[in-house]
OpenMM code with the backbone's topology and positions (N, CA, C; nanometers):
from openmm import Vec3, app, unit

residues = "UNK UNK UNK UNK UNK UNK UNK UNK UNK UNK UNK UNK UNK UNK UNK UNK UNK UNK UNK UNK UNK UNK UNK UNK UNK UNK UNK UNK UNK UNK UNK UNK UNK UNK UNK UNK UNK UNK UNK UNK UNK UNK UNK UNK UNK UNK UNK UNK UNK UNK UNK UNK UNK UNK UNK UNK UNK UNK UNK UNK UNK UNK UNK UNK UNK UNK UNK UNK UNK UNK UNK UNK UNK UNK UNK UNK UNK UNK UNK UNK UNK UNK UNK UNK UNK UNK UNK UNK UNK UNK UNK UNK UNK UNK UNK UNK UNK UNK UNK UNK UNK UNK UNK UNK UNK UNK UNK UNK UNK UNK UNK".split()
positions = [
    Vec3(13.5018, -0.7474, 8.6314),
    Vec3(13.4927, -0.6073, 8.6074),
    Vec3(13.5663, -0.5368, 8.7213),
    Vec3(13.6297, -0.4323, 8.6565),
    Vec3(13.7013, -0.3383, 8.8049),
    Vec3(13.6379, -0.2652, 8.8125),
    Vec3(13.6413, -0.2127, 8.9631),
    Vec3(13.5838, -0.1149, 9.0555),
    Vec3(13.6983, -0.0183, 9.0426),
    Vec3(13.6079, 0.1217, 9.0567),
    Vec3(13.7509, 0.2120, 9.1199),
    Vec3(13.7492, 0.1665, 9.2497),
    Vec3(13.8398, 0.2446, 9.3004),
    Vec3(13.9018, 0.2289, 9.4552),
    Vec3(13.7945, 0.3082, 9.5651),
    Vec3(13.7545, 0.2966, 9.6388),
    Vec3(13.6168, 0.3477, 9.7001),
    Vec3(13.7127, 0.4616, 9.7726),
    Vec3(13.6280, 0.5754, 9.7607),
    Vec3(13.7084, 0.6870, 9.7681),
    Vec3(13.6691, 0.7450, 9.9097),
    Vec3(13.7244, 0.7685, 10.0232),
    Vec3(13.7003, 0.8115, 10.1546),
    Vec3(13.6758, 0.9697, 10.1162),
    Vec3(13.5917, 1.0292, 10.1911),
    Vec3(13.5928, 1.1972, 10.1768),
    Vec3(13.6886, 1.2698, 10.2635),
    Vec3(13.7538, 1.3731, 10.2267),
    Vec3(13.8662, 1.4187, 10.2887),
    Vec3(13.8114, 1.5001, 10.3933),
    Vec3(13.8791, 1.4832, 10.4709),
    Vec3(13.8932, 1.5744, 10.5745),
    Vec3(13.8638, 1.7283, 10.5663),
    Vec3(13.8961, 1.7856, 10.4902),
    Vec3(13.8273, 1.9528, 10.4196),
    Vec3(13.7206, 1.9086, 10.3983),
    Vec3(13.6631, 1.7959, 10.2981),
    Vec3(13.5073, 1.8374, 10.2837),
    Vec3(13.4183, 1.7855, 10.3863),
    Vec3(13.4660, 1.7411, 10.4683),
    Vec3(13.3254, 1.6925, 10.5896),
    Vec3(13.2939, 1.8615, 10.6491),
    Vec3(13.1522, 1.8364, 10.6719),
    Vec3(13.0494, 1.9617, 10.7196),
    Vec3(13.0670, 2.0975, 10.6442),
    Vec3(13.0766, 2.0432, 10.5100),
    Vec3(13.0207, 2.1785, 10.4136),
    Vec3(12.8640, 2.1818, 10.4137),
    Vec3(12.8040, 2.0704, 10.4364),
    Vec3(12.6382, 2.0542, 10.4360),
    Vec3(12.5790, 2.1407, 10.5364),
    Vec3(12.6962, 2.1353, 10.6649),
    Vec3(12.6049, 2.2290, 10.7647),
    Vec3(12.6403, 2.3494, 10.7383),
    Vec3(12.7336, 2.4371, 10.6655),
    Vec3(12.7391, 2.5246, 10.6466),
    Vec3(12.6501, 2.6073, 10.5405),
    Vec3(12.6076, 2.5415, 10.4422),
    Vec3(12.5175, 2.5540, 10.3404),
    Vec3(12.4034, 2.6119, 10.3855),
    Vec3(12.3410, 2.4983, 10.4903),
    Vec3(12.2118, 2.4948, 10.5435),
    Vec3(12.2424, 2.5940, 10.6368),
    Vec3(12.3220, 2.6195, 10.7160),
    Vec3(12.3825, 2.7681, 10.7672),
    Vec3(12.3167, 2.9175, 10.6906),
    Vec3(12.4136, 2.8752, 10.5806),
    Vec3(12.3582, 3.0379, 10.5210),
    Vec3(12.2448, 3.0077, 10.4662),
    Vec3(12.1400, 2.9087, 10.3630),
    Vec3(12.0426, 2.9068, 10.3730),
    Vec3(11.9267, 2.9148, 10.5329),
    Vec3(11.9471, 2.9241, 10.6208),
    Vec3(11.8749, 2.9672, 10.7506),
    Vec3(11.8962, 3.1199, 10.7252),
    Vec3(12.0132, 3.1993, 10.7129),
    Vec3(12.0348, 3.3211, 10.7533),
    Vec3(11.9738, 3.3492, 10.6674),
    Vec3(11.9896, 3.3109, 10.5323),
    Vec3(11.8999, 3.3990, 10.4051),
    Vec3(11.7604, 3.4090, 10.4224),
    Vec3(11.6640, 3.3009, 10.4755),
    Vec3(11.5546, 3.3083, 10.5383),
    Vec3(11.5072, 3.4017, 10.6141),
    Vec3(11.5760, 3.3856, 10.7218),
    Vec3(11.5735, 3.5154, 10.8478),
    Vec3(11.5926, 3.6310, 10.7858),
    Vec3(11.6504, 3.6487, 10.6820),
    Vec3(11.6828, 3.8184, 10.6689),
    Vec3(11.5565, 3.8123, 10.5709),
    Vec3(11.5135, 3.7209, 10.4925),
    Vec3(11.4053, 3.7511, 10.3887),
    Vec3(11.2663, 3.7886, 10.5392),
    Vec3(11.3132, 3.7409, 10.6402),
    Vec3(11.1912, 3.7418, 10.7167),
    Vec3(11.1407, 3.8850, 10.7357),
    Vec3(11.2913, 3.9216, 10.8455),
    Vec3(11.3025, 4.0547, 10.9002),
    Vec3(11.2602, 4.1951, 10.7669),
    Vec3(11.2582, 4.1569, 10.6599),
    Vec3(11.2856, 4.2430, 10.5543),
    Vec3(11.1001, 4.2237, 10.5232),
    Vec3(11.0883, 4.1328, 10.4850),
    Vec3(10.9197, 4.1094, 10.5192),
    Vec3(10.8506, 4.1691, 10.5730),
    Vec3(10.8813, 4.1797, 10.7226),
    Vec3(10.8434, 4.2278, 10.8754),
    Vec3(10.8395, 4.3657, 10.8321),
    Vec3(10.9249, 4.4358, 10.8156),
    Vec3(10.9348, 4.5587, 10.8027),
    Vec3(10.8602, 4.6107, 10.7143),
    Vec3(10.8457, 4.5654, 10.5806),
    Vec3(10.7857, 4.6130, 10.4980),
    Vec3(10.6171, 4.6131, 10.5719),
    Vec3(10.5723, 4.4969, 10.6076),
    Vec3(10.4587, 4.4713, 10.6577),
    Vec3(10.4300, 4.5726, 10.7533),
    Vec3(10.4845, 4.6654, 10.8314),
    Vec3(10.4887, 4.7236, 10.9614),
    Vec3(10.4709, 4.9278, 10.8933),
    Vec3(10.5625, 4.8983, 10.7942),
    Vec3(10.5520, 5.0447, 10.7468),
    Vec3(10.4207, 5.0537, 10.6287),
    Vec3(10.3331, 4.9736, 10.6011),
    Vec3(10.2227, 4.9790, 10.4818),
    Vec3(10.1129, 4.9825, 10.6533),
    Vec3(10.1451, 4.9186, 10.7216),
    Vec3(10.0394, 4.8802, 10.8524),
    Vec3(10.0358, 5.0813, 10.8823),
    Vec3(10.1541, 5.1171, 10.8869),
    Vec3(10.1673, 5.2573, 10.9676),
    Vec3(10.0922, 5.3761, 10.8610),
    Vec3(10.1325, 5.3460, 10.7810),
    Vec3(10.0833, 5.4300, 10.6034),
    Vec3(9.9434, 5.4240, 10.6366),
    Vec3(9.8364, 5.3009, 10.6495),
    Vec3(9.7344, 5.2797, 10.6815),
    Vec3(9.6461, 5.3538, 10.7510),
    Vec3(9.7467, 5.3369, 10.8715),
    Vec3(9.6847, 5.3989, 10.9926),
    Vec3(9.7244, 5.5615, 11.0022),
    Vec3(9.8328, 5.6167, 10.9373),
    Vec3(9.8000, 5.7521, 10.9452),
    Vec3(9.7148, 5.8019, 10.8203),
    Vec3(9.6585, 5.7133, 10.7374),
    Vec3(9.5643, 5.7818, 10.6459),
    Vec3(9.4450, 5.7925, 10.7060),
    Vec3(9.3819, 5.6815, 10.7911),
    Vec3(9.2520, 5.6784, 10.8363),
    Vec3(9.2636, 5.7675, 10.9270),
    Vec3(9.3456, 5.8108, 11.0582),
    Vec3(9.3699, 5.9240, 11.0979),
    Vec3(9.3482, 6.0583, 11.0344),
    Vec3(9.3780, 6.0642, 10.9592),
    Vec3(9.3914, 6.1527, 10.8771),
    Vec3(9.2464, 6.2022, 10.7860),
    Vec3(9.2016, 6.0906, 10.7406),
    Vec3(9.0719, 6.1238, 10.6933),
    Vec3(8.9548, 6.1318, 10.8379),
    Vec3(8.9528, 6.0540, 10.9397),
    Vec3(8.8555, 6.0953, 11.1005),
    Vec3(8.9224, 6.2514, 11.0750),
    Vec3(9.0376, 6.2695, 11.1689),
    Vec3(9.0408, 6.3942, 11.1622),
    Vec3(8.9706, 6.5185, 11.0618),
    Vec3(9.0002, 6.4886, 10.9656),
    Vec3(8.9955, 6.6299, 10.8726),
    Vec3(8.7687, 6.5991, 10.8279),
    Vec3(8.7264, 6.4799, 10.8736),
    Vec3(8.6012, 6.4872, 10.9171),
    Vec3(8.5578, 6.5427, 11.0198),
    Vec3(8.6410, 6.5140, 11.0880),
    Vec3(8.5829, 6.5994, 11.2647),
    Vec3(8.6230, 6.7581, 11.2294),
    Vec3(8.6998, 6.7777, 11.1346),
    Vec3(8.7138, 6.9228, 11.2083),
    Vec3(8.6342, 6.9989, 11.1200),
    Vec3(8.5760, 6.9267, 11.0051),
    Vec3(8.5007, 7.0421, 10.8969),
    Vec3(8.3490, 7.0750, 11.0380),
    Vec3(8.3211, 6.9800, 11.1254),
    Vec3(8.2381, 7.0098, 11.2013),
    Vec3(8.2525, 7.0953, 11.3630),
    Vec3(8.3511, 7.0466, 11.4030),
    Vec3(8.4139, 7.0819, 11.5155),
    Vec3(8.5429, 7.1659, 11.4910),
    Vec3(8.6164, 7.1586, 11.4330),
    Vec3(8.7433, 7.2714, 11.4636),
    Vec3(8.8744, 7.2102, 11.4623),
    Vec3(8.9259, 7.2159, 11.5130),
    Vec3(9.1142, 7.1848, 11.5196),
    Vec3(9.0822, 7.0809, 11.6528),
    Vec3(9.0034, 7.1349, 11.7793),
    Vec3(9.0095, 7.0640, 11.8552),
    Vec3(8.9410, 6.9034, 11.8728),
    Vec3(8.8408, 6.8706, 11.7738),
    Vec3(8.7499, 6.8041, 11.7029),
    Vec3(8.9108, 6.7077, 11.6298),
    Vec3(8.9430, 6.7633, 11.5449),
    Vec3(9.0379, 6.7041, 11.4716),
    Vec3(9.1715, 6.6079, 11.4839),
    Vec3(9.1206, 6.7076, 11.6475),
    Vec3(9.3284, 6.6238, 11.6577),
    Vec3(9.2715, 6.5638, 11.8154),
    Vec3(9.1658, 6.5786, 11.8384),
    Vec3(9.0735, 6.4277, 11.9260),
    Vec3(9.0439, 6.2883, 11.7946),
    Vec3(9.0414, 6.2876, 11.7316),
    Vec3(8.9658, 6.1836, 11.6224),
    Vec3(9.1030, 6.1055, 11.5750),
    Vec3(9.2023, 6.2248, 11.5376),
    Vec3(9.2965, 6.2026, 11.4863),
    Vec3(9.4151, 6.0837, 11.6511),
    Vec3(9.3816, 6.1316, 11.7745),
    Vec3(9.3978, 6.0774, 11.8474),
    Vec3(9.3623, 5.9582, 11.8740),
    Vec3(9.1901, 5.9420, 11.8794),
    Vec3(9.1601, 5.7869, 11.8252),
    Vec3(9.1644, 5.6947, 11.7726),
    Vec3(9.2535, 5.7489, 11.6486),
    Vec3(9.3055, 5.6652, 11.5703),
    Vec3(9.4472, 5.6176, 11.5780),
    Vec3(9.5235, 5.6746, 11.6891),
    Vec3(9.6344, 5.6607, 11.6806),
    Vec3(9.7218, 5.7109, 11.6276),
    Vec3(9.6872, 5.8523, 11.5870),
    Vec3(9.7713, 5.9102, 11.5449),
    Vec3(9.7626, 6.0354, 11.6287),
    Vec3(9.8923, 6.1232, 11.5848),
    Vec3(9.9024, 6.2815, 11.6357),
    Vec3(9.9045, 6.3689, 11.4954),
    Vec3(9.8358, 6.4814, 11.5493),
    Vec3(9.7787, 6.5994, 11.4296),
    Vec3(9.8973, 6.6699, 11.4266),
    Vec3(9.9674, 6.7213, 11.3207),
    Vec3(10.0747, 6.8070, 11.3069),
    Vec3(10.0432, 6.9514, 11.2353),
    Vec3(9.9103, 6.9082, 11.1618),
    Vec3(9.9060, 7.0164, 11.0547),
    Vec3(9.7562, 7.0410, 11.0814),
    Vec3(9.7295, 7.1484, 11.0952),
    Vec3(9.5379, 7.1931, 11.0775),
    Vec3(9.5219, 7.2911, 10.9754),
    Vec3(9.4775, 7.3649, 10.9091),
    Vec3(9.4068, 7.4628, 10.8698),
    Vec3(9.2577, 7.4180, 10.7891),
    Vec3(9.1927, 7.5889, 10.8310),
    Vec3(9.0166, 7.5307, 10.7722),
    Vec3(9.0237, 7.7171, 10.6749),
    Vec3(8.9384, 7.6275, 10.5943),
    Vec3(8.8878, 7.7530, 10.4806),
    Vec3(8.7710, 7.8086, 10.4884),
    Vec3(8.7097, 7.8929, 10.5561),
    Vec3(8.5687, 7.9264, 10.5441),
    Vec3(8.5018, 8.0199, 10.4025),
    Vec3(8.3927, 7.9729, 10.3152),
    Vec3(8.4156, 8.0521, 10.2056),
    Vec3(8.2346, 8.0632, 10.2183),
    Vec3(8.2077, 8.1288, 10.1354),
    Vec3(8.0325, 8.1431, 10.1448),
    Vec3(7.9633, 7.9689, 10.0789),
    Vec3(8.0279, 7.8991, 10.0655),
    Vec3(7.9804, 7.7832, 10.0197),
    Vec3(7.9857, 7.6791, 10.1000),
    Vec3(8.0981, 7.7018, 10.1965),
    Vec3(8.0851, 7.5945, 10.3339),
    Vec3(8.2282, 7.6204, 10.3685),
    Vec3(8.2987, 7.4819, 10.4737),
    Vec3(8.4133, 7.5234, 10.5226),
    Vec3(8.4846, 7.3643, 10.4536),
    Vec3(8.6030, 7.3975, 10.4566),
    Vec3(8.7425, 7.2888, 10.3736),
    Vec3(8.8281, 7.3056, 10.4997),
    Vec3(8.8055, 7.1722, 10.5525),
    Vec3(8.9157, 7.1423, 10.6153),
    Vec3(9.0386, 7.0540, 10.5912),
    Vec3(9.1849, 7.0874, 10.5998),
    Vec3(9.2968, 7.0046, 10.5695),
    Vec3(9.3852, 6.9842, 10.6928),
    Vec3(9.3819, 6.8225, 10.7346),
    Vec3(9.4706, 6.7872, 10.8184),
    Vec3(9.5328, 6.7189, 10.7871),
    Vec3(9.7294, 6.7087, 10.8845),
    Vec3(9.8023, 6.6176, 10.8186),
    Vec3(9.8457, 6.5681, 10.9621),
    Vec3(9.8615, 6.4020, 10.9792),
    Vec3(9.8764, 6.3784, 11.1039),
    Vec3(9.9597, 6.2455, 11.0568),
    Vec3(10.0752, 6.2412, 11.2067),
    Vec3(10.1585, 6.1410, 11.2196),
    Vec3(10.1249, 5.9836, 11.2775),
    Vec3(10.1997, 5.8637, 11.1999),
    Vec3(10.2064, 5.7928, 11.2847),
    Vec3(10.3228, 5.7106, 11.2701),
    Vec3(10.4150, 5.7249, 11.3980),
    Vec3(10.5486, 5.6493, 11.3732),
    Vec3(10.6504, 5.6864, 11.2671),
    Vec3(10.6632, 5.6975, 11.2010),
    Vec3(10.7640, 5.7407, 11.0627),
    Vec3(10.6822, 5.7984, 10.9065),
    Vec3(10.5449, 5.7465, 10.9514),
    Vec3(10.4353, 5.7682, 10.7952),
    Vec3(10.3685, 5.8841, 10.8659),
    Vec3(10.3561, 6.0017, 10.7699),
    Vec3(10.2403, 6.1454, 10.7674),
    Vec3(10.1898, 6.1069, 10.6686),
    Vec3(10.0137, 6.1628, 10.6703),
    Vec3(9.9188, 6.1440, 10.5866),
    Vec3(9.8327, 6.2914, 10.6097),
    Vec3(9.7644, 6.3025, 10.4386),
    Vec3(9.7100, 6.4400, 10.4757),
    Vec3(9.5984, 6.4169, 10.4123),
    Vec3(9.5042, 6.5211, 10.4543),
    Vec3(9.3750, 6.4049, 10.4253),
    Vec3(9.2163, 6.5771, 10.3842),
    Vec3(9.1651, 6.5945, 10.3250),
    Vec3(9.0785, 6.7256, 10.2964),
    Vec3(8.9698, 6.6525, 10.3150),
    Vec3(8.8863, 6.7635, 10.3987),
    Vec3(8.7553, 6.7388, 10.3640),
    Vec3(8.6637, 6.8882, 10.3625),
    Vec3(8.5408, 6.8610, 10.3602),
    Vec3(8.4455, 6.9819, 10.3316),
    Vec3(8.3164, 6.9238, 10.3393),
    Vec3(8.2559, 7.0356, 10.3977),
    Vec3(8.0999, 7.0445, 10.3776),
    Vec3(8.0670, 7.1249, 10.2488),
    Vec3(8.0765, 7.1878, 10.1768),
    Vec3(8.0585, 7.2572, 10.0717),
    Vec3(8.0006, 7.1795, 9.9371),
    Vec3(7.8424, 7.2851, 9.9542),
    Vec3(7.7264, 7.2043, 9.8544),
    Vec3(7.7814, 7.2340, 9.6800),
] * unit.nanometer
topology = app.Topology()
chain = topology.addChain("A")
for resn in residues:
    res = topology.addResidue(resn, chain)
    for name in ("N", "CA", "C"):
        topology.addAtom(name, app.Element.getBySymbol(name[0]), res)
């Protein structure tokens, strides 16, 4: 029976394998970094909502200054205050930063 002729690999194709596995690494890494980020801005969304809801709790009791202390505790900064006083109680609305995410958040004592 004949054989073909055993065929040497040319010179062009040696270390296409590491190049492959090359851009499969980079595609990884960028799926990472892209991951990361997403993970980091839902983390920030988070945290200026709970900010946001302390605050606009503290201030239906305490005031603006109440609000953007709480809102501080949480890691965030208060950008926005106003309170409603009506014969039924008071509505407070704060909107406070964190990092690139604002969140705004109402509350009230009103029976």
């Amino acid at each position: 029976m004949l054989r073909p002729p055993h065929r040497h690999p040319d010179v062009a194709d040696r270390g296409q394998a590491l190049s492959l596995v090359l851009i499969g690494v980079a595609l990884i890494a960028t799926m990472a970094l892209a991951v990361a980020s997403v993970g980091s801005h839902l983390e920030q969304r988070s945290a200026a909502q709970a900010g946001a809801d302390a605050a606009a709790l503290a201030g239906v009791e305490g005031g603006a200054s109440a609000a953007s202390r709480f809102a501080s505790r949480n890691g965030a900064a208060m950008v926005a205050y106003s309170a409603v006083t009506s014969g039924t109680g008071r509505t407070v609305t704060v909107t406070v930063r964190v990092g690139d995410e604002q969140a705004t958040a109402t509350a009230s004592d009103e029976q």
